[in-house]
C-alpha atoms as an extended CHARMM CRD file, in Angstrom:
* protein
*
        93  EXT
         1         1  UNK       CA             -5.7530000000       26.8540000000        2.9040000000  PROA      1               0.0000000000
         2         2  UNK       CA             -7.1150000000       30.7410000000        1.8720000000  PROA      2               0.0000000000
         3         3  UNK       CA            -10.0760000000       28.9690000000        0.8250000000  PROA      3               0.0000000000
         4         4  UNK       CA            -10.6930000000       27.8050000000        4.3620000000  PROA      4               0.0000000000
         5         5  UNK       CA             -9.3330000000       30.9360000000        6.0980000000  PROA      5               0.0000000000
         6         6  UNK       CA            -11.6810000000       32.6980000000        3.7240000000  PROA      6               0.0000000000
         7         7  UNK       CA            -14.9620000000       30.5560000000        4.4740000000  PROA      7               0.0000000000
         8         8  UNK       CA            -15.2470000000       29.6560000000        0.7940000000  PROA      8               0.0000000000
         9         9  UNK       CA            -14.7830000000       26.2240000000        1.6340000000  PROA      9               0.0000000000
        10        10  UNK       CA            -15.5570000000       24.2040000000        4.8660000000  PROA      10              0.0000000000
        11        11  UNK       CA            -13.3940000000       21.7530000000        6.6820000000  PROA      11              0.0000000000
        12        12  UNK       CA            -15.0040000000       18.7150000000        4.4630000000  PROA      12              0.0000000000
        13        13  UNK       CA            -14.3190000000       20.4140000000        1.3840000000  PROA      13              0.0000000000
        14        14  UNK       CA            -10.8420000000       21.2570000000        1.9030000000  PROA      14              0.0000000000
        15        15  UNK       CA            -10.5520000000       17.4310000000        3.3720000000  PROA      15              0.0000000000
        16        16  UNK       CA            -11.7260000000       16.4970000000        0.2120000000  PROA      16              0.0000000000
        17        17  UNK       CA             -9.7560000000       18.2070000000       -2.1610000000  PROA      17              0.0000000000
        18        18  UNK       CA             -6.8960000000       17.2980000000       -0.5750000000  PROA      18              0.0000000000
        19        19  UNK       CA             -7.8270000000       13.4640000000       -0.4350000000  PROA      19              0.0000000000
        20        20  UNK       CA             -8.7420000000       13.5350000000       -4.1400000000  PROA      20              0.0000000000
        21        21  UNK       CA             -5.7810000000       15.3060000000       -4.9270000000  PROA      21              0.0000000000
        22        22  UNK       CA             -4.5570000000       13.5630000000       -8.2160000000  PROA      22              0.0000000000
        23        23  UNK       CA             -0.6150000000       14.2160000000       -6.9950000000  PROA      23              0.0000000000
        24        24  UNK       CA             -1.4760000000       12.8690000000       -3.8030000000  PROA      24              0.0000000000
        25        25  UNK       CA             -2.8890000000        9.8360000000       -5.1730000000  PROA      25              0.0000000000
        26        26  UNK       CA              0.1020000000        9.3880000000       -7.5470000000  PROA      26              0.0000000000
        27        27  UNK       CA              2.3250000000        9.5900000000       -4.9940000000  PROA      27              0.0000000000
        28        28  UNK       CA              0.8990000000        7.4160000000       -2.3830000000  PROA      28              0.0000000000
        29        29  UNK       CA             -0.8200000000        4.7270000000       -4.2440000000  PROA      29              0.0000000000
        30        30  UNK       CA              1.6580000000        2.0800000000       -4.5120000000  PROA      30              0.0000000000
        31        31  UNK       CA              2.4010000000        2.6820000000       -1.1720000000  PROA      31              0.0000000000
        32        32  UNK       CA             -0.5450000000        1.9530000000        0.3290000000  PROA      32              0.0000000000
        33        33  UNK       CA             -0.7920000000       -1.5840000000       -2.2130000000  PROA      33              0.0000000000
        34        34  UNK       CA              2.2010000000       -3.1460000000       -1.3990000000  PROA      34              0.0000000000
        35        35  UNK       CA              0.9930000000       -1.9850000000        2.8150000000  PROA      35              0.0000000000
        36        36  UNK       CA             -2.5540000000       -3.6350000000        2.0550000000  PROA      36              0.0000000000
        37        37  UNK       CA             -1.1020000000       -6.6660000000        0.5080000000  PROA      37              0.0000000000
        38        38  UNK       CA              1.1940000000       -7.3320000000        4.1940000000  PROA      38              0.0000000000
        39        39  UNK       CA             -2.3420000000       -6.6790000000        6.1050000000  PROA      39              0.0000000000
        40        40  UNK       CA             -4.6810000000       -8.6570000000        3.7910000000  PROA      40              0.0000000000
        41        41  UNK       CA             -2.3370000000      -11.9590000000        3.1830000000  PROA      41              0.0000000000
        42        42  UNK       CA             -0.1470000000      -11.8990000000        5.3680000000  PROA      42              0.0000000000
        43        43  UNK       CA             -2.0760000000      -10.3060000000        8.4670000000  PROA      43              0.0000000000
        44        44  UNK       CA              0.7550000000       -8.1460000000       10.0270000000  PROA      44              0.0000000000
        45        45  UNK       CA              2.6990000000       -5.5490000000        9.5930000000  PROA      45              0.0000000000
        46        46  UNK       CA              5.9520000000       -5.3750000000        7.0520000000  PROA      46              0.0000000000
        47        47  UNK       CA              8.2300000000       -5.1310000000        9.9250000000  PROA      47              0.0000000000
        48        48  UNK       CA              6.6500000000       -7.8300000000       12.0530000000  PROA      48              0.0000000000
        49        49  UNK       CA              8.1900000000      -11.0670000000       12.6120000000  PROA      49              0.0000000000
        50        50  UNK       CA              9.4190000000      -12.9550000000       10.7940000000  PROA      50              0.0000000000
        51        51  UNK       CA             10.8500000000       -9.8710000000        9.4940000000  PROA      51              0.0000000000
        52        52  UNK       CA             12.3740000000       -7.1770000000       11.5800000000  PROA      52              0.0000000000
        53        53  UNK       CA             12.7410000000       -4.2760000000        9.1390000000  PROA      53              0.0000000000
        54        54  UNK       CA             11.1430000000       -2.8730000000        6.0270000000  PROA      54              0.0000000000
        55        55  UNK       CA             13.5420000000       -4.6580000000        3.2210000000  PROA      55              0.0000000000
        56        56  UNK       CA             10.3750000000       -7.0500000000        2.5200000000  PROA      56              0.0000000000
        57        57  UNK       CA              7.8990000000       -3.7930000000        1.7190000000  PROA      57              0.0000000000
        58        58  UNK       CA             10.7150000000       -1.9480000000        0.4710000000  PROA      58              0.0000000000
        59        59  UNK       CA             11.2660000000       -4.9470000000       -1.8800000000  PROA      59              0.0000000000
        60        60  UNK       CA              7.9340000000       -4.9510000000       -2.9750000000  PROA      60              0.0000000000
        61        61  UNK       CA              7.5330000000       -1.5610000000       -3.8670000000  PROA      61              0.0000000000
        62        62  UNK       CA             10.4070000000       -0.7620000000       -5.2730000000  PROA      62              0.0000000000
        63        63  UNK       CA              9.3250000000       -3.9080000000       -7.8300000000  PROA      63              0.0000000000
        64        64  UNK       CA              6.0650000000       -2.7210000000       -8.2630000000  PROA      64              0.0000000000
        65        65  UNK       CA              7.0510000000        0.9720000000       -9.3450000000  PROA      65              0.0000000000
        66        66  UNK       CA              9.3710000000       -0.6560000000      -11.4530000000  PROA      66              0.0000000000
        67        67  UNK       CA              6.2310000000       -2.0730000000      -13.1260000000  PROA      67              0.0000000000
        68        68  UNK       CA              4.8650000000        1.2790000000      -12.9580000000  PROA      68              0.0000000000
        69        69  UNK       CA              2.0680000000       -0.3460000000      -10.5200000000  PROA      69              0.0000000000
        70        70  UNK       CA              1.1740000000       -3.3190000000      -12.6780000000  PROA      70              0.0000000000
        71        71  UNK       CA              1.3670000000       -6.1160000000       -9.9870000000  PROA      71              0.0000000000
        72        72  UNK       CA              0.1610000000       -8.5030000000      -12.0200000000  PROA      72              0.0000000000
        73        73  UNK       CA              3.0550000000       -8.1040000000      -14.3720000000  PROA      73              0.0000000000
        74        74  UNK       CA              5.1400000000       -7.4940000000      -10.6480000000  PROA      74              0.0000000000
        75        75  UNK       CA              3.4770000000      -10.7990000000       -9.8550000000  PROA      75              0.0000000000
        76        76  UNK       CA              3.2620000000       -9.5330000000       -6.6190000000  PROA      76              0.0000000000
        77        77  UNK       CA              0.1950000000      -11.0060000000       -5.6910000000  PROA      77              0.0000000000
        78        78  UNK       CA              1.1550000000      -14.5110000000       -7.0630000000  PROA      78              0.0000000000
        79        79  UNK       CA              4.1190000000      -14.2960000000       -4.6470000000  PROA      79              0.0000000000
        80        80  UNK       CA              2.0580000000      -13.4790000000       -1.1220000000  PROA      80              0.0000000000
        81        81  UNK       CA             -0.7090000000      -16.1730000000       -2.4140000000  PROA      81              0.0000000000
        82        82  UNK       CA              2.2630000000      -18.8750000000       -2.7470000000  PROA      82              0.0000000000
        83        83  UNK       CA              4.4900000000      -17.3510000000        0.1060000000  PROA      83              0.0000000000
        84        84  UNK       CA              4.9030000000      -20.1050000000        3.1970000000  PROA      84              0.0000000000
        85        85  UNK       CA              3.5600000000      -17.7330000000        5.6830000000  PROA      85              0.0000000000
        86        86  UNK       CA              0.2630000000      -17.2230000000        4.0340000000  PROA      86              0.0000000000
        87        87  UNK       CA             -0.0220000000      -21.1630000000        3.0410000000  PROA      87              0.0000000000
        88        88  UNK       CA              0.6480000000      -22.2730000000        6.4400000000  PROA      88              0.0000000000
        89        89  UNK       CA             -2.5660000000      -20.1720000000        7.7580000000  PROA      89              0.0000000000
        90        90  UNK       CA             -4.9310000000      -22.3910000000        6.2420000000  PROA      90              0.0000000000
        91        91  UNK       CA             -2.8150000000      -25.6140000000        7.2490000000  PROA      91              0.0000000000
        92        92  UNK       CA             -1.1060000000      -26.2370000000        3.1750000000  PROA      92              0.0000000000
        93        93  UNK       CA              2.4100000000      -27.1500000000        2.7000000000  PROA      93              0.0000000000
């Protein structure tokens, strides 16, 4: 922040440095996975119906950390590919 208060950086490049930080990204990765995996598959969020509550996402994540972010291993993907609800948008059993 004293670099921005100082001018030696601009808005953008404090933006920046904070999106790239390597913590952040650490931190927030898996996250945002398991959260893109409900919106690209599924097309909804984690706590839309049919579920009413995180336990799904909180599922998810807690199994991919536990792969420390290998979802292949997690077979994460394998699981939202095969799941009913994604199936049953293009009209298979």
């Amino acid at each position: 922040m004293s670099e921005l208060t100082s001018g030696a950086k601009t808005r953008a490049q404090v933006l920046r440095s904070v999106a790239e930080d390597a913590d952040l990204a650490r931190n927030e990765f898996n996250k945002a996975f398991v959260l893109m995996q409900y919106f690209g598959y599924l097309r909804r969020n984690p706590n839309d119906a049919p579920d009413t509550s995180f336990v799904g996402y909180d599922f998810w994540l807690n199994k991919l950390n536990q792969f420390n972010g290998n979802f292949v291993a997690a077979e994460m993907v394998k699981a939202f590919i095969s799941s009913g609800e994604y199936r049953q948008r293009f009209g298979q059993p």
